[in-house]
N, C-alpha and C positions, 0 to 999 in steps of 0.2 A: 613489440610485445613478444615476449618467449611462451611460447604453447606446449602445453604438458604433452600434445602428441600431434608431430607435424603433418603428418596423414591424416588427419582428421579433417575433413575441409568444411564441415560442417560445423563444427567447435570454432573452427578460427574466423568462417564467414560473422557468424554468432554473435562472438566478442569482440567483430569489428563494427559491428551493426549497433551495437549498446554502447563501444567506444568510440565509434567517430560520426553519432549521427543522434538528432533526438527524438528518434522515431520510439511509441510506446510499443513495444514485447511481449507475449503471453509465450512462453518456455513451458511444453508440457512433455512427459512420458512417461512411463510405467515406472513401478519403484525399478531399481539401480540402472537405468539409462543412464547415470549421471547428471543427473539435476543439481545433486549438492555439489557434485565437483564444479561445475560450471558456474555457480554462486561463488565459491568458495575463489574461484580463479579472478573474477572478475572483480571480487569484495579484493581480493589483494594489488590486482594489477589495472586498476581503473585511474584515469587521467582527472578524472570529474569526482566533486565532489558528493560523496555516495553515503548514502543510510539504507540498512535492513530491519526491514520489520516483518512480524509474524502475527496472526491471531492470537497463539497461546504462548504461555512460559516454556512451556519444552521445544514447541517450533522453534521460537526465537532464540533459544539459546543453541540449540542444532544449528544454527543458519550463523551466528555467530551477531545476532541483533537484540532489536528488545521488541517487546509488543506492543502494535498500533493502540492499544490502549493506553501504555504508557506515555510513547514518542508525542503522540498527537492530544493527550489525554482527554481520549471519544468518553463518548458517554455509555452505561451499559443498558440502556434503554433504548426504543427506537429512535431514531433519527430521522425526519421526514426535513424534504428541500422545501418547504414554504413560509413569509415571511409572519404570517400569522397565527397564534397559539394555535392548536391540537383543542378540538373541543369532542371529548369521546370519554372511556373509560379509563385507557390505558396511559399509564406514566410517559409522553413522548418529548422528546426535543426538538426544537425547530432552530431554525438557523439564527436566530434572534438570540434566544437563551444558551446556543450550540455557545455563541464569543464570549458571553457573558460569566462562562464557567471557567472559560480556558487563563490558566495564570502563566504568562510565561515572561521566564527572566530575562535580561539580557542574552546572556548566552547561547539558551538554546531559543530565541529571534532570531540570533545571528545563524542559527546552523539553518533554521526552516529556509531564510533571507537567499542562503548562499548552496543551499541545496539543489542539487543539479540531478540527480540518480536516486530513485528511490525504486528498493527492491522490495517487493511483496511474497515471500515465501510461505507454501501452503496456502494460495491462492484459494482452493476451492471451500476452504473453512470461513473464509471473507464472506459475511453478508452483504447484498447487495447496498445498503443502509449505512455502510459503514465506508463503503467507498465515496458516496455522497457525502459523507462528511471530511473524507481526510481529502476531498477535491475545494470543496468549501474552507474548507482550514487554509489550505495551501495558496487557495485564491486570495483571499483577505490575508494574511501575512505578508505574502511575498507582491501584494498590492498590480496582481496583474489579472484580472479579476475576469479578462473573456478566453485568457487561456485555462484550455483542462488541467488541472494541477497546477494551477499557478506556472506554468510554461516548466513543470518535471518533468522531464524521462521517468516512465514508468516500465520497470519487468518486472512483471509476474509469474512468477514461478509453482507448479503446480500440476498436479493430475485430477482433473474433473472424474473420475470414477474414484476417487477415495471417498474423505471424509467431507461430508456437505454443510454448510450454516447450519448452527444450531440456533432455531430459533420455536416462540411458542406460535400455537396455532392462531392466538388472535393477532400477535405482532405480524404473521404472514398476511393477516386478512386486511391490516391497515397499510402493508408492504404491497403491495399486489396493487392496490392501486396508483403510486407512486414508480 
């Protein structure tokens, strides 16, 4: 792998860590640390086969992906991990109705199927609800169902003092316990 800067031992440990190992990542630091450079490096020169996603439309296209709502098409509602309807107020999804919604074609089975790397840019915008679901997707498609992610490499990329989940205060009160 050719490294934008060979003194950097920390960029190359980094990229050797997400290239030659499947260990899950959380990649954080302030804005211009270089976070996008290091996405940016990896989206081009990774061995494995890799997808980026982001929470919103401008993350995702800054990162050079699409959004977790599109890729995994989440639902915009909560998401709770239990095998039995939501009996409350609010509009929820359970893992039952989560499969039930998802239409996916040939193709893109094959991409989740062979999916090795999945980037999560703007991590801290991720509600907690929605990783439970793209680990639940991931599980049931790629049919490996006691591994986290369906056995993906996950990096997350992100600054936990930016922008946090936007979510409503009752959807928190049914998250919280979950």
């Amino acid at each position: 792998m050719q490294y934008p800067d060979n003194s950097n031992t920390q960029f190359r440990l980094a990229a050797e860590l997400v290239n030659y190992t499947g260990q899950h990542i959380f990649l954080t630091g302030k804005a211009g640390s270089g976070k996008t450079t290091f996405l940016r490096f990896i989206k081009n020169n990774i061995t494995k086969n890799c997808a980026v996603v982001a929470p919103t439309g401008v993350a995702a296209i800054n990162a050079g992906g699409v959004t977790m709502h599109s890729f995994f098409q989440l639902p915009f509602e909560v998401y709770l991990p239990i095998n039995a309807p939501f009996t409350g107020n609010l509009q929820v999804t359970y893992q039952h109705n989560l499969f039930s919604k998802i239409q996916l074609n040939s193709q893109k089975r094959e991409v989740m199927e062979e999916l090795e790397l999945l980037i999560i840019d703007e991590v801290s915008m991720v509600r907690c609800d929605m990783l439970d679901a793209m680990d639940a997707i991931l599980r049931q498609f790629r049919k490996r169902y006691n591994e986290p992610f369906g056995g993906v490499q996950i990096l997350y990329i992100g600054d936990l003092y930016q922008l946090p989940p936007v979510a409503k205060t009752e959807e928190w009160e049914i998250l919280k316990e979950h």
